[in-house]
N, C-alpha and C positions, 0 to 999 in steps of 0.2 A: 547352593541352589536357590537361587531367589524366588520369595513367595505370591502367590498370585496377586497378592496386594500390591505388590512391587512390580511386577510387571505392570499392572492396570496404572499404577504412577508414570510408570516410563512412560504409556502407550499415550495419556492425557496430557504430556509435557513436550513430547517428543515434535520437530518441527521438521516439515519440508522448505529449505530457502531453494526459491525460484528465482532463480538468473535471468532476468531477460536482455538480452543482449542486443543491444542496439546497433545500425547500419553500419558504423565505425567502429574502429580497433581498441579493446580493452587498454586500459593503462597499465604500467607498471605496478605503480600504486592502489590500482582495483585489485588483481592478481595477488600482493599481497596482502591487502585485507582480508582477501576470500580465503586465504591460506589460515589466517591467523583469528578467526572467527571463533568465539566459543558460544556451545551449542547443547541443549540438553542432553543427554542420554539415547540413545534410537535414534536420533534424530540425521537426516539425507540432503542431497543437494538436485537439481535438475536444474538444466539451462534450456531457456527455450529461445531459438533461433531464427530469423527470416520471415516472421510473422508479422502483420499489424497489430497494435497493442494490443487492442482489444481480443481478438482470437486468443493472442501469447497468454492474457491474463486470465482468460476462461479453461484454456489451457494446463495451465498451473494449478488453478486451483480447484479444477475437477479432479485433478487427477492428486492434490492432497484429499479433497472430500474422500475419493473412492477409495483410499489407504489408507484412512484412520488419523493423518497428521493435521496438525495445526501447521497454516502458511504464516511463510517471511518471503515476499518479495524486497529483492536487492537487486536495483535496475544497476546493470553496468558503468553507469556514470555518477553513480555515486560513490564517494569515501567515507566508510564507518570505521567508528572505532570497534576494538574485537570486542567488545561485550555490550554493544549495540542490539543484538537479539537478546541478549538476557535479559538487559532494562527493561526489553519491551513486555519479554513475556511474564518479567515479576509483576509488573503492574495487575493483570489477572485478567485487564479490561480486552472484549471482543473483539473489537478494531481501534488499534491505536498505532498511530505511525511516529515514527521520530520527524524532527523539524531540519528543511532545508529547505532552499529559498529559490525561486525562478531562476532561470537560466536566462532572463531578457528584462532590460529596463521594464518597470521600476523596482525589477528583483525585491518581488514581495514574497515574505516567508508564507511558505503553501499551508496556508489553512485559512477557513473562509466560512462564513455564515449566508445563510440564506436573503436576497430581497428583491425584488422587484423590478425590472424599468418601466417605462411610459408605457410600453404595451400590456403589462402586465405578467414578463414571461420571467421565469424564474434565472435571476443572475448573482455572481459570487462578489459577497460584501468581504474586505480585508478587516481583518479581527484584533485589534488594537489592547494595552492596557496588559497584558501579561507580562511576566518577571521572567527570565529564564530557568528553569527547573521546574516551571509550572507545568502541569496536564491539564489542559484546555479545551474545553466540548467545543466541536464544530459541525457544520453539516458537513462542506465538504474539505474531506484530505485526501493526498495522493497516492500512490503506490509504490512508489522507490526503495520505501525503507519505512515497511509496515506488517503489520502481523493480523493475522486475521483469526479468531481462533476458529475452532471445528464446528462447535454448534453455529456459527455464524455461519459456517459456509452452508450447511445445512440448512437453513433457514432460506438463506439465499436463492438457492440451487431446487427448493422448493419454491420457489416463488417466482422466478426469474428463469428460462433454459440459458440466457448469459447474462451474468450479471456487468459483466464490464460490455461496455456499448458504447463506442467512439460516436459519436453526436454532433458533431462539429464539421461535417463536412458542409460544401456550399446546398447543394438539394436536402429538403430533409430526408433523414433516416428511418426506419421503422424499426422497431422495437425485435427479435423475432416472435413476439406475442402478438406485436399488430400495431402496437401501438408507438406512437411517434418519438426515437428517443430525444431527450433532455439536451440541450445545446452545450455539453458540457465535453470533455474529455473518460476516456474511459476509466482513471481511475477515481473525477471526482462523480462522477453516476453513479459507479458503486456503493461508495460512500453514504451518497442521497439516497441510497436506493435501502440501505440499511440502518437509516433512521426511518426511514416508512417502516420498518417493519420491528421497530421497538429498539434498534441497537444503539443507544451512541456514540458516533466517531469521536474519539478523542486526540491530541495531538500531545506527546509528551518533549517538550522544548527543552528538556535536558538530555537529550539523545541526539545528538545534531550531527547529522549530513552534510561533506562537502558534495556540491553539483558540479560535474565536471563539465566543461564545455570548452571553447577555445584558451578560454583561462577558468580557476577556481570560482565558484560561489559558494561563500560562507557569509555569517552573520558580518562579516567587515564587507560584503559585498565580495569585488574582486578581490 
């Protein structure tokens, strides 16, 4: 009979992976990754379907907050290897995503620091100078193939009623606080949005995602 100690380890380790499943048909190769995934102890799966990112990912990760898990989203176009969530969640750190690379020329590896343009609004600098196996602070990472832990969503979900906010349409967006969102996509807002609030994104480029698209992206590009 395991003791309360051990339970309270299972319950702080254990992960919800969020499936978000996009307008096109899973892969073969998705299918078996998902199959062959290792995963703490307790730990569940949920796919979320038919949504806009941003709903899908608030989605998901309300509904880890309200059930005690730490999130893994794994967008359906990616390819992990099976111990892809472990990497992430040995690291200890709040949000950290593994490294994979746009899906459209100049297929730049998704991690990004904060700067500036001529108007002064806030836009995503690529982040140069790392080694592969490095963990690298950024502001903004994406969500494909990333971990969020508990206290972070908490945090979040305290401060934000959605913390993911697509930002990028042609009209501006509003916030559902009022406020105008960030021209960004909704998983690097996120991101942004939990360094405002003490967390550092980090990117661990020894975890690497193929990005499925009409062909592969990986570190050799196509």
């Amino acid at each position: 009979m395991p003791g309360s100690w051990e339970i309270q380890k299972v319950r702080k380790s254990r992960v919800l992976v969020v499936v978000i499943m996009l307008p096109d048909l899973v892969s073969m190769d998705f299918a078996q990754n998902l199959r062959s995934l290792q995963l703490p102890p307790g730990s569940d799966f949920m796919r979320v379907v038919g949504l806009p990112y941003g709903p899908a990912r608030n989605q998901g990760a309300k509904t880890a907050l309200d059930n005690g898990y730490n999130l893994c989203f794994i967008d359906s176009d990616m390819r992990v290897s099976p111990d892809a969530v472990m990497k992430l969640m040995e690291t200890g750190l709040p949000l950290v995503s593994g490294l994979y690379y746009q899906r459209f020329p100049d297929y730049l590896p998704c991690l990004f620091n904060e700067g500036r343009d001529a108007q002064g609004a806030p836009i995503k600098v690529p982040i140069g100078g790392w080694k592969p196996g490095d963990i690298v602070p950024a502001t903004f990472i994406p969500s494909g193939l990333t971990v969020y832990r508990h206290e972070l969503l908490v945090a979040l979900f305290a401060r934000f009623k959605s913390p993911f906010t697509w930002g990028m349409d042609v009209a501006p967006v509003l916030e559902p606080e009022g406020n105008q969102a960030a021209p960004f996509s909704e998983d690097f807002s996120c991101s942004w949005k939990a360094k405002q609030l003490g967390f550092q994104p980090m990117c661990h480029t020894g975890v690497v995602g193929l990005h499925e698209t009409m062909a592969v992206i990986g570190p050799k590009w196509v």
